[in-house]
LUMRO-413627 format. One line per field, with one value per residue: x, y, z of N, C-alpha, C in turn; residue number from 1. Coordinates in nm, 4 decimals. Example, Ala and Ser with C-alpha at 12.3 -4.5 7.8 and 13.67 -1.06 7.14 Angstrom:
n.xx: [1.3190,1.2850];
n.yy: [-0.5690,-0.2250];
n.zz: [0.7800,0.7080];
ca.xx: [1.2300,1.3670];
ca.yy: [-0.4500,-0.1060];
ca.zz: [0.7800,0.7140];
c.xx: [1.3200,1.2900];
c.yy: [-0.3300,0.0030];
c.zz: [0.7800,0.7870];
k: [1,2];
//
This chain:
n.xx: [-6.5345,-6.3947,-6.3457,-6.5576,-6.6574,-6.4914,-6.5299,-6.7689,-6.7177,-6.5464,-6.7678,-6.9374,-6.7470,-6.7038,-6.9672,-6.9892,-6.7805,-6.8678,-7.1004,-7.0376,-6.8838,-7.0937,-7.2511,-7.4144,-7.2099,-7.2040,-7.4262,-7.3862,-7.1441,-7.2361,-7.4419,-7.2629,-7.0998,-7.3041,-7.3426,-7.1233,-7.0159,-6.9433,-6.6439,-6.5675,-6.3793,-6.3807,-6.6076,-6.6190,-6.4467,-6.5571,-6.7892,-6.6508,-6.5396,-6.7775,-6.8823,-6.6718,-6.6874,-6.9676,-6.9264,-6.6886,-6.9110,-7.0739,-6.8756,-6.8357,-7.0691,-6.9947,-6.8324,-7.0407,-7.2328,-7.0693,-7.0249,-7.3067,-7.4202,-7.2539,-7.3149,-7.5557,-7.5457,-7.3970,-7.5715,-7.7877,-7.7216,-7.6291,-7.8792,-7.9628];
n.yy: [6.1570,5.9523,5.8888,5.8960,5.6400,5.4921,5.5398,5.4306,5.1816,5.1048,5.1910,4.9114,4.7180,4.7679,4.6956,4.4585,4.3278,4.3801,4.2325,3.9786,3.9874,4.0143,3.7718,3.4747,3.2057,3.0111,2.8355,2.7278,2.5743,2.4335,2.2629,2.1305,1.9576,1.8087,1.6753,1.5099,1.1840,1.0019,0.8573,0.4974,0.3918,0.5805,0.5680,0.3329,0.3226,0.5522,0.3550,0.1690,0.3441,0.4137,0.1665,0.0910,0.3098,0.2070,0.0020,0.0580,0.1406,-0.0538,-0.1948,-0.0391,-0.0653,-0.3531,-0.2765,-0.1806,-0.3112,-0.5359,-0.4433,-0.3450,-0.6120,-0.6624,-0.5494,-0.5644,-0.8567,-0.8261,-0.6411,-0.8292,-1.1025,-0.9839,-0.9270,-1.2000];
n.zz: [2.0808,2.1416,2.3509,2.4823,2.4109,2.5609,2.7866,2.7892,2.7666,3.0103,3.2381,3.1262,3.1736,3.4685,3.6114,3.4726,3.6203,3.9054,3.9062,3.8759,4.0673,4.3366,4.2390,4.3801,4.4760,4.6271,4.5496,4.3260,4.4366,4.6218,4.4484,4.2691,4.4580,4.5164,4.2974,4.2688,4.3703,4.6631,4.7071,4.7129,4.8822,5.0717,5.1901,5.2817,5.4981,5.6367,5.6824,5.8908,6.0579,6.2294,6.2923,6.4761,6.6631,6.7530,6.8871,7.0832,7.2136,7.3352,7.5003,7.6912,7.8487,7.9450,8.1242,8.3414,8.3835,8.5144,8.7329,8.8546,8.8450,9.0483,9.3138,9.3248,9.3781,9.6184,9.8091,9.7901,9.9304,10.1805,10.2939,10.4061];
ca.xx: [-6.6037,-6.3102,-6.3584,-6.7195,-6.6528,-6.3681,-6.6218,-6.8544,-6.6307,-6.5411,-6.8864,-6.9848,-6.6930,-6.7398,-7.1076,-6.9840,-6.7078,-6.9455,-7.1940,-6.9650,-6.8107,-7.2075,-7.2922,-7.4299,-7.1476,-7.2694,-7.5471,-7.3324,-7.0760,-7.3726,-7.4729,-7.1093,-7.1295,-7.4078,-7.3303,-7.0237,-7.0201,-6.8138,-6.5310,-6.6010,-6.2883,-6.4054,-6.7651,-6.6136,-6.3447,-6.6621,-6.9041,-6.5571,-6.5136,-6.9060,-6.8715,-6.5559,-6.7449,-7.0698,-6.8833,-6.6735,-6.9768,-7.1207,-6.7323,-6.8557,-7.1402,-6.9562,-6.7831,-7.0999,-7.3014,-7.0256,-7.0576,-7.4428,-7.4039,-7.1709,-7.3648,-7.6678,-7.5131,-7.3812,-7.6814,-7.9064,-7.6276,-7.5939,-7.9726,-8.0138];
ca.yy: [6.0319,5.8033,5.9373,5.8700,5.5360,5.4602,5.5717,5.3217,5.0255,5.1581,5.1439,4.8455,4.6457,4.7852,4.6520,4.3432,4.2821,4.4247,4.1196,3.8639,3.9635,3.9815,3.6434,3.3961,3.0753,2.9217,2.7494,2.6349,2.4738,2.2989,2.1961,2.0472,1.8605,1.6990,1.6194,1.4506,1.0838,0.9607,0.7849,0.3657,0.3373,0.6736,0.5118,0.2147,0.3741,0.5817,0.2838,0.0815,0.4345,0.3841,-0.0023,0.0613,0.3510,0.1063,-0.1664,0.0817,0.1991,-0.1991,-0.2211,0.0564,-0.1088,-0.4819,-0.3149,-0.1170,-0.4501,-0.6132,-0.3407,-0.3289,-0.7294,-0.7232,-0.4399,-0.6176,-0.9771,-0.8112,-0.6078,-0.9659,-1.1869,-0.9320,-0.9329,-1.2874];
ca.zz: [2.0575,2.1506,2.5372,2.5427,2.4316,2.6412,2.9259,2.7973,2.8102,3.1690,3.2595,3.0976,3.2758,3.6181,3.5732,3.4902,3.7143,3.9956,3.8573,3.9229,4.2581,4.4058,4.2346,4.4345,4.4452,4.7228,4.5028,4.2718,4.4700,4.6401,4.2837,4.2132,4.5634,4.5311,4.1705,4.3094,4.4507,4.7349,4.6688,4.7797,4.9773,5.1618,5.2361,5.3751,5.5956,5.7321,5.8227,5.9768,6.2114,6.2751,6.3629,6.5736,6.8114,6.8394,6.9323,7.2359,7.3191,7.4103,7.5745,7.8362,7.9102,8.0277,8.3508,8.4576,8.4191,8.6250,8.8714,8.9074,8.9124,9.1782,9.4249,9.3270,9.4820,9.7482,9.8524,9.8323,10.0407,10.3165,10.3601,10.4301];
c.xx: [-6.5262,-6.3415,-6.5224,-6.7202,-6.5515,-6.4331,-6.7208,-6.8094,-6.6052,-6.6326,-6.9128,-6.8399,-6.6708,-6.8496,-7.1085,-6.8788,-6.8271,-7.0679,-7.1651,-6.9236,-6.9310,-7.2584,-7.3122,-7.3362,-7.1385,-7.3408,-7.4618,-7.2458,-7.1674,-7.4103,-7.3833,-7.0891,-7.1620,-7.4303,-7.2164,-6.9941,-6.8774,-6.7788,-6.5401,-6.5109,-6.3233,-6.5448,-6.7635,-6.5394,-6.4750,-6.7387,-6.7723,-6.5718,-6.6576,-6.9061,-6.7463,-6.6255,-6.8982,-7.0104,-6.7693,-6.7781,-7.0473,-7.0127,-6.7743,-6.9671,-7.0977,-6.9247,-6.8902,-7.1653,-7.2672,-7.0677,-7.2364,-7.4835,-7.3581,-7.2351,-7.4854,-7.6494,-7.4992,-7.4827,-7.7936,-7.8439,-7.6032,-7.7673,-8.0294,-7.8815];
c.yy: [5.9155,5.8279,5.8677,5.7058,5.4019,5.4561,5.4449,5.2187,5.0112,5.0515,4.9827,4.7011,4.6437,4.7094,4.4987,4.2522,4.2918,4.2885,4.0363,3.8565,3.9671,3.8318,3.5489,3.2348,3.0062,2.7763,2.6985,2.5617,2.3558,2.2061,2.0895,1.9262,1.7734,1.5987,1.4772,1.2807,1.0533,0.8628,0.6154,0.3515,0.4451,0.6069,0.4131,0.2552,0.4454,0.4961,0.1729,0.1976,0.3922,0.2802,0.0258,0.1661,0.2880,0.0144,-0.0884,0.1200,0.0510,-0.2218,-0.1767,-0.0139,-0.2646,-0.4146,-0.2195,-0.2209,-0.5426,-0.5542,-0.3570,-0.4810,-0.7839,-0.6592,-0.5385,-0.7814,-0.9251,-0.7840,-0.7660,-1.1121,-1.1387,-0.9037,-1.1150,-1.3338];
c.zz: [2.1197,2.3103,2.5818,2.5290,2.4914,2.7678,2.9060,2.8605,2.9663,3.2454,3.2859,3.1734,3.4006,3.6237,3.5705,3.5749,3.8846,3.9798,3.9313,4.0334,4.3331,4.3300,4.3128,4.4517,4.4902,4.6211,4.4268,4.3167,4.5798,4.5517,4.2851,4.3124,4.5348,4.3957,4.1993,4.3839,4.5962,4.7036,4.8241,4.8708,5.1396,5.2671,5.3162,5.5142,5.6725,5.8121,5.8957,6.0933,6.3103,6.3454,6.4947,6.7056,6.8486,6.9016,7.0799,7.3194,7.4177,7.4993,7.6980,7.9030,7.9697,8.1709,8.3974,8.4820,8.5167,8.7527,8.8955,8.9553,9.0413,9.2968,9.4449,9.4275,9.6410,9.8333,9.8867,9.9254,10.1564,10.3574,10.4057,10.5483];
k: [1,2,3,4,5,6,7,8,9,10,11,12,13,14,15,16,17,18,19,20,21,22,23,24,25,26,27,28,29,30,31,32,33,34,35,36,37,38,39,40,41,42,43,44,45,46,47,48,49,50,51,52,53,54,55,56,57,58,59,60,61,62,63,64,65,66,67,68,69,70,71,72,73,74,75,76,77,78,79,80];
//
């Protein structure tokens, strides 16, 4: 009797260890995420990175403007 229920217990914790290691924990650390707020100093430091690569990307555009300005003079002074 003590064997058979020594076998149970076995069983019945393979079963449930075997539970837990296929459990899905994906979904819950999604859950916990999204439960989660970001942190204000984090939120700001993000839209400063944001502001700082709009503002090189307008940078790149001054010296092609000069350049298409300057081809563009030249091109209309050497036809007259």
């Amino acid at each position: 009797m003590s064997t058979m229920t020594t076998l149970r217990h076995f069983m019945a914790a393979i079963l449930v260890s075997a539970g837990l290691f296929l459990a899905p924990v994906s979904t819950y650390a999604a859950e916990d995420s999204a439960a989660r707020d970001i942190h204000p100093a984090i939120a700001q430091a993000d839209a400063q990175r944001e502001k700082e690569a709009k503002r090189k990307r307008y940078l790149l555009l001054f010296p092609a403007a000069v350049i298409a300005i300057t081809a563009g003079l030249i091109i209309i002074t050497r036809r007259r």
